[in-house]
Biotite code that builds the C-alpha atoms (Angstrom):
import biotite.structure as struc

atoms = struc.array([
    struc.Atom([50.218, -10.435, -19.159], chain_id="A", res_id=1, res_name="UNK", atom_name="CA", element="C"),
    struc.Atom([46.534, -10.465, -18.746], chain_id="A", res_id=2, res_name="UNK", atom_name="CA", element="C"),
    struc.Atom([45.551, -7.593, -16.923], chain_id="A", res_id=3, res_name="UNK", atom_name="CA", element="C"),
    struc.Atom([44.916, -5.537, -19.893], chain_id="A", res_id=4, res_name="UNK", atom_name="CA", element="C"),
    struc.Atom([47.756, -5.214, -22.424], chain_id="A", res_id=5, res_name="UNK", atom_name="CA", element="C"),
    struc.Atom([51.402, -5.025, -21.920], chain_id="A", res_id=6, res_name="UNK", atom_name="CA", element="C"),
    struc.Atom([52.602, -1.644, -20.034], chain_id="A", res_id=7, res_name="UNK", atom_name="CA", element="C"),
    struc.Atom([56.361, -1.608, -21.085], chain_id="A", res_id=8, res_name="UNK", atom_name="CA", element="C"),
    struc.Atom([54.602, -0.468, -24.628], chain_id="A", res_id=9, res_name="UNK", atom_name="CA", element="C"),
    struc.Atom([52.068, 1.998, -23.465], chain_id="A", res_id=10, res_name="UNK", atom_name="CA", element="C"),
    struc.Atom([53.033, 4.023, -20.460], chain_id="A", res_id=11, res_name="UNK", atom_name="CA", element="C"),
    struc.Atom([50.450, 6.940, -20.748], chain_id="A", res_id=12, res_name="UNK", atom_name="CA", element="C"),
    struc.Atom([47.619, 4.360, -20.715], chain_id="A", res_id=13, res_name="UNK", atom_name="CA", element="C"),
    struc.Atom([47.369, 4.289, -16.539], chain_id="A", res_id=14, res_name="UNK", atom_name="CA", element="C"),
    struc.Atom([48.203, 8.139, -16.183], chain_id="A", res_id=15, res_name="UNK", atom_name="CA", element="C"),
    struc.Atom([44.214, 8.767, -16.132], chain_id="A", res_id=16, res_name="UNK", atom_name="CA", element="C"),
    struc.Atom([42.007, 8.275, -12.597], chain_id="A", res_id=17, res_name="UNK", atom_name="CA", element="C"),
    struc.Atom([39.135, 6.642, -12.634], chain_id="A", res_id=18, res_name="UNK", atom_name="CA", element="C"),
    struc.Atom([36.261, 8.871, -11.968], chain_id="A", res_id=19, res_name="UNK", atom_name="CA", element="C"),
    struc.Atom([32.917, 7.032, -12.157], chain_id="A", res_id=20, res_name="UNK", atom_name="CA", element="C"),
    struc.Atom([33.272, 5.212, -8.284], chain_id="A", res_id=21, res_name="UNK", atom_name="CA", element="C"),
    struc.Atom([33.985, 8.865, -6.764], chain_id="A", res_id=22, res_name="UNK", atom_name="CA", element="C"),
    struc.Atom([30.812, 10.217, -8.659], chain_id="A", res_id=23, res_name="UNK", atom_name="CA", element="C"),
    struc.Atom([28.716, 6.791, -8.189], chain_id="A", res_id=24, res_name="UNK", atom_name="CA", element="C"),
    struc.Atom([29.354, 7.369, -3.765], chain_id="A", res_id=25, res_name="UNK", atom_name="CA", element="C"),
    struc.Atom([28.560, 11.425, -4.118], chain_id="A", res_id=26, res_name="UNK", atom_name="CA", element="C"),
    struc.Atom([24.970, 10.387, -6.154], chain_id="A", res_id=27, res_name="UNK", atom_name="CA", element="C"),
    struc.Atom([24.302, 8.071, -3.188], chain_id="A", res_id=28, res_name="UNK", atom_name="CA", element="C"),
    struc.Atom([25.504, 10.510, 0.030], chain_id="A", res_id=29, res_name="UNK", atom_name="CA", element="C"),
    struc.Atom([23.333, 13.169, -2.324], chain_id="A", res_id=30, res_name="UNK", atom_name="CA", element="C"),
    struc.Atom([20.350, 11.030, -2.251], chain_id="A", res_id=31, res_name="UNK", atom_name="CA", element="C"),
    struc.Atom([20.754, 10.102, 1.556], chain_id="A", res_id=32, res_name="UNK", atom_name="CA", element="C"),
    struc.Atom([20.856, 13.173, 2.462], chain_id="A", res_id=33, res_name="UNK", atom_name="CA", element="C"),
    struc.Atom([17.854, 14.875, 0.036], chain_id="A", res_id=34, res_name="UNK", atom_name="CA", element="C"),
    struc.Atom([15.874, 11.946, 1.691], chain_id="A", res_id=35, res_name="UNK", atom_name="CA", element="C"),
    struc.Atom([16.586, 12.163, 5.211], chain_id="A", res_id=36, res_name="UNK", atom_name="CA", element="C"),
    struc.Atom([17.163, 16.007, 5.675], chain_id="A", res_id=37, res_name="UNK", atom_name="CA", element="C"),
    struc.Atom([13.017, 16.537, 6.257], chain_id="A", res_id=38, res_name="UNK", atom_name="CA", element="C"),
    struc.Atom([12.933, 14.115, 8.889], chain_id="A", res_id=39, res_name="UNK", atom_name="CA", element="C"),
    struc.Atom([15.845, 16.027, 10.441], chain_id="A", res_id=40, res_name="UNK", atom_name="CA", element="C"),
    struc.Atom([14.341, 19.212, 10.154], chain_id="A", res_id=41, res_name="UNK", atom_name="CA", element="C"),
    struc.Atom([10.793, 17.920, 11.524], chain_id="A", res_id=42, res_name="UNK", atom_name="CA", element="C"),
    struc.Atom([9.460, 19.214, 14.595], chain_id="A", res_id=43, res_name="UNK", atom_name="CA", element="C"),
    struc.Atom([6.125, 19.512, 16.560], chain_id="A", res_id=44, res_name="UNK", atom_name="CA", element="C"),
    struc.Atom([5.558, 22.591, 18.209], chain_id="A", res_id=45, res_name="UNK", atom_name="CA", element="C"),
    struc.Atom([4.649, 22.377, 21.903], chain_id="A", res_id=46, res_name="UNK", atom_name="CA", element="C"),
    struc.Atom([3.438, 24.730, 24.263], chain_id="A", res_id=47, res_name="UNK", atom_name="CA", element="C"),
    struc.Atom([5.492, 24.086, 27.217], chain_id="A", res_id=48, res_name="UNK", atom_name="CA", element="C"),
    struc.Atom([4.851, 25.675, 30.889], chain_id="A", res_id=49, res_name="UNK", atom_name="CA", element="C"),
    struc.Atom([7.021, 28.094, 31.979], chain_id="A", res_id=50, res_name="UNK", atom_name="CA", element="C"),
    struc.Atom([8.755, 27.486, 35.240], chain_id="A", res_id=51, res_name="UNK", atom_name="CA", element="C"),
    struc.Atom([10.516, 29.565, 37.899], chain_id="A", res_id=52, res_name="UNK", atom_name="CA", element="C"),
    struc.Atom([13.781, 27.732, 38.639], chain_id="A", res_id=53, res_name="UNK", atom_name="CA", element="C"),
    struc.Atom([14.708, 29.564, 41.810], chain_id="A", res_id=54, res_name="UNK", atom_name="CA", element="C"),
    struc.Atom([14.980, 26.957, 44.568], chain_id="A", res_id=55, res_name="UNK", atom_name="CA", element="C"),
    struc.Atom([12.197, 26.850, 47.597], chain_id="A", res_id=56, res_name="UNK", atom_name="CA", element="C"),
    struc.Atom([14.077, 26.601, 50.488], chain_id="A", res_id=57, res_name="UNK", atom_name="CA", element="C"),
    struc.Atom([13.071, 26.047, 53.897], chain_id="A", res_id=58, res_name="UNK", atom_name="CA", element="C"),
    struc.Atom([14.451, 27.837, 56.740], chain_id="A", res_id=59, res_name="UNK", atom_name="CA", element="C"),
    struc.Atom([15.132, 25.388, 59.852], chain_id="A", res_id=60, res_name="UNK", atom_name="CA", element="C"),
    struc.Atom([13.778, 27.876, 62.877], chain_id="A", res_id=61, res_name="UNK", atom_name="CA", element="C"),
    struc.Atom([16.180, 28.462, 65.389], chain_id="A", res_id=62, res_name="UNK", atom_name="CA", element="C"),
    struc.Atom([15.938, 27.644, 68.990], chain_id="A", res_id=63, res_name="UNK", atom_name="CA", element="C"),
    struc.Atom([17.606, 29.693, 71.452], chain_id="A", res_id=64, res_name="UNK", atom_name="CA", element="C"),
    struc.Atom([18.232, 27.884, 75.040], chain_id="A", res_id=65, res_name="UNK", atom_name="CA", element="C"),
    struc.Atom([20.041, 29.409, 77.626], chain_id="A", res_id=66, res_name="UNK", atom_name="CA", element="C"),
    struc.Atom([21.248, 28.768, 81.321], chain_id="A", res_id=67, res_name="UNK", atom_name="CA", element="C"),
    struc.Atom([21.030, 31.242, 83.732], chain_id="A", res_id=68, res_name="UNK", atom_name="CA", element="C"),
    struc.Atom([23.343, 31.875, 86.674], chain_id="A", res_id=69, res_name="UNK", atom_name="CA", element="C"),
    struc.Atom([20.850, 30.515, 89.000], chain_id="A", res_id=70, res_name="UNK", atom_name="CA", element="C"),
    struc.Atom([20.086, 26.942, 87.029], chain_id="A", res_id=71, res_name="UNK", atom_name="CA", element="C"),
    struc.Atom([16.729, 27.768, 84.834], chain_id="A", res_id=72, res_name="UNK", atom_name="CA", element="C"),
    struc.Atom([16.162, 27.405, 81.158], chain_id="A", res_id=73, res_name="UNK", atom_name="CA", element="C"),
    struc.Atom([14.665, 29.600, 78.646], chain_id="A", res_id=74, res_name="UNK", atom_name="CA", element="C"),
    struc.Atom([13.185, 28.206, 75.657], chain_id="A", res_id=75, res_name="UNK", atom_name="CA", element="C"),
    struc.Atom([12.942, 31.407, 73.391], chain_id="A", res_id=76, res_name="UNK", atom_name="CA", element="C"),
    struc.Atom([12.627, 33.439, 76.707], chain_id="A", res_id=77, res_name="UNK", atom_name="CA", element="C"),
    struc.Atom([10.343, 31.429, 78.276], chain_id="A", res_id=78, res_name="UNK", atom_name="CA", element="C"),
    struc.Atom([10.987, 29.741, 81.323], chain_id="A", res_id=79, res_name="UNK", atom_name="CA", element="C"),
    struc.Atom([10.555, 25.815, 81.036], chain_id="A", res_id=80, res_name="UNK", atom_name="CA", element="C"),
    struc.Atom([11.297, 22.864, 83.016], chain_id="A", res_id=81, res_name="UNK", atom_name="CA", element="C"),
    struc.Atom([13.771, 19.955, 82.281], chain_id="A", res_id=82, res_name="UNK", atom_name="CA", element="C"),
    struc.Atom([10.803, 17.652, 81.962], chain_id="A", res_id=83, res_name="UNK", atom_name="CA", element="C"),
    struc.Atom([9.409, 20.640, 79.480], chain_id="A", res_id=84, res_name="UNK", atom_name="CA", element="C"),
    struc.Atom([12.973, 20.742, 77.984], chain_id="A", res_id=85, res_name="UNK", atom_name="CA", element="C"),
    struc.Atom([12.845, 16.669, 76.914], chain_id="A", res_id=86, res_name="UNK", atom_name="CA", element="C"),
    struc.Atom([9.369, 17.206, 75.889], chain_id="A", res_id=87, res_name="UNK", atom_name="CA", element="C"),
    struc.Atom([9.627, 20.330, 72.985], chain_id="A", res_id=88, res_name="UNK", atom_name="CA", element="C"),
    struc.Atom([13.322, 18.774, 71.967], chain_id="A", res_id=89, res_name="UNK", atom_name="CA", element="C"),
    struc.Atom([11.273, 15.616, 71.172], chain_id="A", res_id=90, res_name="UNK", atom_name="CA", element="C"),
    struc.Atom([8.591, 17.154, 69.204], chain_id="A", res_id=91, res_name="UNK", atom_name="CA", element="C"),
    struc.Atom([10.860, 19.549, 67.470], chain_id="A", res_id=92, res_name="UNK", atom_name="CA", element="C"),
    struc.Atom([13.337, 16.801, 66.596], chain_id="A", res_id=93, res_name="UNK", atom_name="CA", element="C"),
    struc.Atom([10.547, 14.798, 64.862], chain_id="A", res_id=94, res_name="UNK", atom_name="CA", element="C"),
    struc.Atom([9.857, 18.022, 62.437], chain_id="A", res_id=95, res_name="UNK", atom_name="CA", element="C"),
    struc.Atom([11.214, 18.433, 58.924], chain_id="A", res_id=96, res_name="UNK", atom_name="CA", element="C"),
    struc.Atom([13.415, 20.559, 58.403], chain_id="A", res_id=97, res_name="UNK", atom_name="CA", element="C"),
    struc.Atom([15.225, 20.052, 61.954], chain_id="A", res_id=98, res_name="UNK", atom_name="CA", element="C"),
    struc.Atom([15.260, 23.099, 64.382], chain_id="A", res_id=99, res_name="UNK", atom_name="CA", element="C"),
    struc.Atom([18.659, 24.408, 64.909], chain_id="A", res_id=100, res_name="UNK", atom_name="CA", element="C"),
    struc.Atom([19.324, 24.778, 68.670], chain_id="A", res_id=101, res_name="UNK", atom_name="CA", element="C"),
    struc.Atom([21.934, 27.711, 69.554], chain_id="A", res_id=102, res_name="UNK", atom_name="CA", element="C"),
    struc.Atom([23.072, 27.347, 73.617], chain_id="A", res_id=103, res_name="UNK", atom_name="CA", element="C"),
    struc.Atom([24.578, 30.489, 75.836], chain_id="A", res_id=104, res_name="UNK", atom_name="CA", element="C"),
    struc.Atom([25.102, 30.331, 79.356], chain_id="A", res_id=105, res_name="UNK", atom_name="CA", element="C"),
    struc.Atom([25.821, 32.571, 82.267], chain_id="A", res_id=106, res_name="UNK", atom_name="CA", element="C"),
    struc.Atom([29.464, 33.178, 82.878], chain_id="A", res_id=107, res_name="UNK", atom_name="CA", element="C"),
    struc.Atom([28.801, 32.347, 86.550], chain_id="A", res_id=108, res_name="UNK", atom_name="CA", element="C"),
    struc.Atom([26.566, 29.080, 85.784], chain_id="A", res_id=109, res_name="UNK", atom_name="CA", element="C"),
    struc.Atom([27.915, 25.462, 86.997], chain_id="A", res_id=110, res_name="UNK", atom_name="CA", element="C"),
    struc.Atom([28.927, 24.257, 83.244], chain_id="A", res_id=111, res_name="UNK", atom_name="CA", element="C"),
    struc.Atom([27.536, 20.788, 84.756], chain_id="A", res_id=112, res_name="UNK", atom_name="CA", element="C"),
    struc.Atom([23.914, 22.739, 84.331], chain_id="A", res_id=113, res_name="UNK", atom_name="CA", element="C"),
    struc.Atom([24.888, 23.455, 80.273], chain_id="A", res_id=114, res_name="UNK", atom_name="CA", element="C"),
    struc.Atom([26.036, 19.813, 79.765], chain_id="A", res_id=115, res_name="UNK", atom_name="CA", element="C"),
    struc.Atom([22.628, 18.935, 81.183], chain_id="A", res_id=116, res_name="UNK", atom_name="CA", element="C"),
    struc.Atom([21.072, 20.889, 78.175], chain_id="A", res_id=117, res_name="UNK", atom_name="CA", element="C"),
    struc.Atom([23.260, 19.403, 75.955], chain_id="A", res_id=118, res_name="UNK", atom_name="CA", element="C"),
    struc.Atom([22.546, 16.121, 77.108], chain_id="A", res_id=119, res_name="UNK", atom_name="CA", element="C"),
    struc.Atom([18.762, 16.601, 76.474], chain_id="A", res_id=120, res_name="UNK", atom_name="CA", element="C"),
    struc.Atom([19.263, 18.075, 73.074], chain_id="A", res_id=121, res_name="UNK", atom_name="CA", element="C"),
    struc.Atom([21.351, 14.928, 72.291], chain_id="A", res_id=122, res_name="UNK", atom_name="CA", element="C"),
    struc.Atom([19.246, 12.804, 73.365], chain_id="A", res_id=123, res_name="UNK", atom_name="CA", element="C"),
    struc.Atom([16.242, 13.924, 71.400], chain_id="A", res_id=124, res_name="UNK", atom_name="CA", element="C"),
    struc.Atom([17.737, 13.409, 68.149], chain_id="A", res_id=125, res_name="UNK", atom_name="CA", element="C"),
    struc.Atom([18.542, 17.138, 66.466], chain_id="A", res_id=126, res_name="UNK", atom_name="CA", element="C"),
    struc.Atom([21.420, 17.288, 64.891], chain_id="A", res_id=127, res_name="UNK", atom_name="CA", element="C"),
    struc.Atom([22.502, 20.611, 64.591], chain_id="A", res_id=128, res_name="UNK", atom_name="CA", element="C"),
    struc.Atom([23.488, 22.428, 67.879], chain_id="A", res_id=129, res_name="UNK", atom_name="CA", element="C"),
    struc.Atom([25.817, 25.282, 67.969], chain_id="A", res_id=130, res_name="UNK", atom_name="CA", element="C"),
    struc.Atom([26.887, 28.087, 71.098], chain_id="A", res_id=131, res_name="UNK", atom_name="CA", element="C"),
    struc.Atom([26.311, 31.465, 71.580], chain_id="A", res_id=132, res_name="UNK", atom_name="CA", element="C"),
    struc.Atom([29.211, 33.305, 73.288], chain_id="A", res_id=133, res_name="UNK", atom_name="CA", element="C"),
    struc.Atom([29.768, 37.000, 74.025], chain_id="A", res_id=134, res_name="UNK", atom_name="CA", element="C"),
    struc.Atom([33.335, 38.254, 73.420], chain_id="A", res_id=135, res_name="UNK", atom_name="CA", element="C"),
    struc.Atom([34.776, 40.463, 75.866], chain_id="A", res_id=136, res_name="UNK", atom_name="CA", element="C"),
    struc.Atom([32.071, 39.523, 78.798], chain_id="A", res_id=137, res_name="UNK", atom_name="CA", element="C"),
])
C-alpha cells in the first residue's frame, strides 16, 4: 500500500495519537483570548443620576352627586341646576385624569330623577361612574 508502509508487519506503529493539531488549536484559543480579554474587561466609568423609581400617580378626584327626595342635585353638597349639572360634567370630562362620579339617591326619590343624572354624566363623556348605597336604610 501507499499510505505509509504495510500494517500487517508493524502493528504498534498507529498505537500513538497525534498530538501537535490539539496543541497547534490551544496556542491559537490562548492567543485569542490573551488578545481580546482587555477589551472585555474595558470600561468607562460614568457618573450616572440617581433616580427614585416609585411611580407618580395621579389621583382622579371624586365627584359625589346625589338626588334628593324632593328632585335637586348636589354637586359635592352644593346645590346646582341640570343646566349647571351638563355644564361641570363637561368641563370635568375634558380633564386628565377623568373625575370619578359616585351617585346616591333618596330612597323615596322617582328613580326617573337618578336616570336623569345618569343620563347627563353619560352624555358628557366620563367614563367611570359608580353608586353609593346604604345597607340596611
Amino acid at each position: 500500500m501507499a499510505f505509509g508502509g504495510d500494517f500487517e508487519e508493524d502493528k504498534g506503529s498507529m498505537s500513538e495519537i497525534n498530538m501537535t493539531p490539539l496543541v497547534d488549536v490551544m496556542l491559537v484559543l490562548l492567543i485569542i483570548f490573551i488578545i481580546a480579554m482587555p477589551v472585555i474587561t474595558h470600561s468607562v466609568k460614568i457618573d450616572l443620576p440617581q433616580v427614585d423609581n416609585t411611580p407618580n400617580e395621579i389621583k382622579p378626584n371624586t365627584i359625589n352627586l346625589s338626588v334628593t327626595r324632593d328632585g335637586q342635585i348636589h354637586w359635592n353638597e352644593e346645590v346646582i341646576t341640570a343646566t349647571d349639572l351638563d355644564r361641570r360634567l363637561s368641563l370635568e370630562a375634558g380633564k386628565q385624569p377623568q373625575a370619578e362620579v359616585h351617585i346616591s339617591g333618596d330612597r323615596k326619590v322617582d328613580y326617573e330623577q337618578v336616570l336623569k343624572v345618569m343620563s347627563a354624566v353619560q352624555r358628557s363623556g366620563i367614563s367611570k361612574l359608580g353608586f353609593i348605597s346604604e345597607p340596611g336604610k
